[in-house]
C-alpha positions as semicolon CSV with decimal commas, in nm:
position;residue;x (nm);y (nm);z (nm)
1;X;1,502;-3,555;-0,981
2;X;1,370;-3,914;-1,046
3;X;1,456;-4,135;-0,827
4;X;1,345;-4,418;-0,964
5;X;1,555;-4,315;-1,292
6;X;1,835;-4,261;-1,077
7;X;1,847;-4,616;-0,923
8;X;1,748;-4,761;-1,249
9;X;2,081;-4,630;-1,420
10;X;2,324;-4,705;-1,138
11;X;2,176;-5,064;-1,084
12;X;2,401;-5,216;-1,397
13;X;2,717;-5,020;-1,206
14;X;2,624;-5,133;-0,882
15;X;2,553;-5,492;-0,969
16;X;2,888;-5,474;-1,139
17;X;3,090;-5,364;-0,827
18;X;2,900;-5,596;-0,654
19;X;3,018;-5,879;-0,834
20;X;3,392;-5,733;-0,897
21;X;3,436;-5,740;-0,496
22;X;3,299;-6,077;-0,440
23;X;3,450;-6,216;-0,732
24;X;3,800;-6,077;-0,618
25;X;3,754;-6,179;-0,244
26;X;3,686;-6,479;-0,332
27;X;3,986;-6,543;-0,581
28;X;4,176;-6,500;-0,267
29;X;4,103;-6,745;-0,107
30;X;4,206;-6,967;-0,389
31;X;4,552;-6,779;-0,400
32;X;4,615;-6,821;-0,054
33;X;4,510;-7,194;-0,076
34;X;4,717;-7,295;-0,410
35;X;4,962;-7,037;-0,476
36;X;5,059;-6,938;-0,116
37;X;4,985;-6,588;-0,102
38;X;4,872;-6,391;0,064
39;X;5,042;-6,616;0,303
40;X;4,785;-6,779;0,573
41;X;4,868;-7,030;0,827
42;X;4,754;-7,393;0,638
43;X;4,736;-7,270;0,303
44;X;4,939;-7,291;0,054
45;X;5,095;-7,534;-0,213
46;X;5,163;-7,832;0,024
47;X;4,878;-7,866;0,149
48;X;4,593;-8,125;0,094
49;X;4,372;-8,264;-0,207
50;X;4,075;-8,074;-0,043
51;X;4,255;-7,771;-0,044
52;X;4,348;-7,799;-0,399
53;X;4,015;-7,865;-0,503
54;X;3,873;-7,572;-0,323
55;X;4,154;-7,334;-0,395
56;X;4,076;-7,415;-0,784
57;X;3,745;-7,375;-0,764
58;X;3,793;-7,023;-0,619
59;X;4,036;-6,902;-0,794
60;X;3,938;-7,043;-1,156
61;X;3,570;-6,924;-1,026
62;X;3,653;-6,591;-0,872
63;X;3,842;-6,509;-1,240
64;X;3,596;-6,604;-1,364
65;X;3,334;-6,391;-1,139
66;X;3,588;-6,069;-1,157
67;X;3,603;-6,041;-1,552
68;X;3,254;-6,126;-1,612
69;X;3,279;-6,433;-1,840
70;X;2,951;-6,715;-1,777
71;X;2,875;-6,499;-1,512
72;X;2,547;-6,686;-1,438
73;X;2,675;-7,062;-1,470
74;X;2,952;-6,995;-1,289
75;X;2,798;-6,784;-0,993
76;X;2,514;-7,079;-0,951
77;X;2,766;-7,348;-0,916
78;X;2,960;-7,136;-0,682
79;X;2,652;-6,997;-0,477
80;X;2,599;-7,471;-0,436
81;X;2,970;-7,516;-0,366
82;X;2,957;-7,263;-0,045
83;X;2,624;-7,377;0,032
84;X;2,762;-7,754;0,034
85;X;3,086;-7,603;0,242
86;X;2,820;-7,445;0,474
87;X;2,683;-7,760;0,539
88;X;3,002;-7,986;0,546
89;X;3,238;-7,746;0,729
90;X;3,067;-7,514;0,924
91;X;2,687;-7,653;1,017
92;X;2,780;-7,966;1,193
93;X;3,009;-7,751;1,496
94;X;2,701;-7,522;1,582
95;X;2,343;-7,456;1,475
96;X;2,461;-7,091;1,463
97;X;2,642;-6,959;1,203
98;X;2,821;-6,693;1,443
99;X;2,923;-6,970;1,656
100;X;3,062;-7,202;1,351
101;X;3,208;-6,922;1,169
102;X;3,006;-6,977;0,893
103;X;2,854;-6,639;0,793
104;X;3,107;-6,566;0,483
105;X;2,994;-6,935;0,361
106;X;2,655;-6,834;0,375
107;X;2,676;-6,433;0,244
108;X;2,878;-6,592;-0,049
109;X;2,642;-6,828;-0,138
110;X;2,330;-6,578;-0,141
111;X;2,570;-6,314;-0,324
112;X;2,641;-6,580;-0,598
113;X;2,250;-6,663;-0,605
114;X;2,196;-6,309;-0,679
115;X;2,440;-6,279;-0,935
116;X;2,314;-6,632;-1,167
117;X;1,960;-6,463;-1,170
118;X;2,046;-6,079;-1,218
119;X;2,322;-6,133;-1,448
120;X;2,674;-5,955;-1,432
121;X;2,637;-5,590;-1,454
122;X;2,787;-5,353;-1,632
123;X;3,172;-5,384;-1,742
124;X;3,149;-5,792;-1,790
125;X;3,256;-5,985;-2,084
126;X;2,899;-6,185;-2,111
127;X;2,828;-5,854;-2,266
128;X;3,074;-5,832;-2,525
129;X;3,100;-6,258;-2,538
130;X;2,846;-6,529;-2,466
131;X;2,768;-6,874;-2,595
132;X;2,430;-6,806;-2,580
133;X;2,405;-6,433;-2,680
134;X;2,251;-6,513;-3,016
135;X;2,000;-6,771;-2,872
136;X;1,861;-6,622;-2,583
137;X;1,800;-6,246;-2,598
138;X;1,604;-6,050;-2,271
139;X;1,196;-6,009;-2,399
140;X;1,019;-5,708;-2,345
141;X;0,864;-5,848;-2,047
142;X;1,185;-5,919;-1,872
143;X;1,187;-6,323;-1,948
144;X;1,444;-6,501;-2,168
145;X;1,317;-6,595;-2,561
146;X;1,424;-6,778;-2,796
């Protein structure tokens, strides 16, 4: 047995498992911050214009992560908006992220990284659906062409 065949077909399946837990942890968050539920202590629909704007941008962004759809746009603006939550929420109460709570901040933002440069995976809509499908197709050597 091959193993490098082997981890060359499940890389597509594990990508895309990869990116359907992230994307589905991280829609809930947004639920628990907009629509209430699962229900957690400060979160839910009265709550603050921060909130709002954090619970939309992870739930519209987590949808958007679980199905698939501008996988890498939306996974690089995510991986900046924890990075920029790192940095305003977490960094400034300890230099250490164990101490400031910050480690989901920062293993969201590197997961999100990973996903804008090695695409969605298997089972995504950017396969079936993209805006830029017909203009930018993967070369031979791996690089985008147009």
């Amino acid at each position: 047995m091959d193993l490098a065949a082997v981890r060359a077909s499940a890389t597509p399946y594990a990508l895309a498992l990869l990116r359907l837990t992230t994307g589905l942890l991280f829609f809930e968050h947004g639920s628990a911050k907009l629509l209430g539920f699962p229900a957690t202590p400060g979160f839910g629909p009265e709550s603050h214009a921060m909130l709002a704007f954090t619970g939309t941008m992870e739930l519209v962004g987590g949808a958007l992560i679980v199905v698939g759809l501008l996988t890498g746009l939306v996974a690089f603006v995510l991986s900046g908006y924890m990075a920029f939550a790192y940095f305003m929420a977490h960094a400034p109460q300890s230099f250490f992220p164990l101490l400031n709570h910050g480690e989901p901040a920062i293993l969201y933002s590197f997961v999100f990284l990973f996903l804008a440069a090695a695409g969605p995976g298997a089972w995504a809509l950017d396969a079936v659906w993209t805006p830029f499908r017909a203009r930018f197709r993967p070369s031979k050597a791996g690089g985008a062409t147009r």
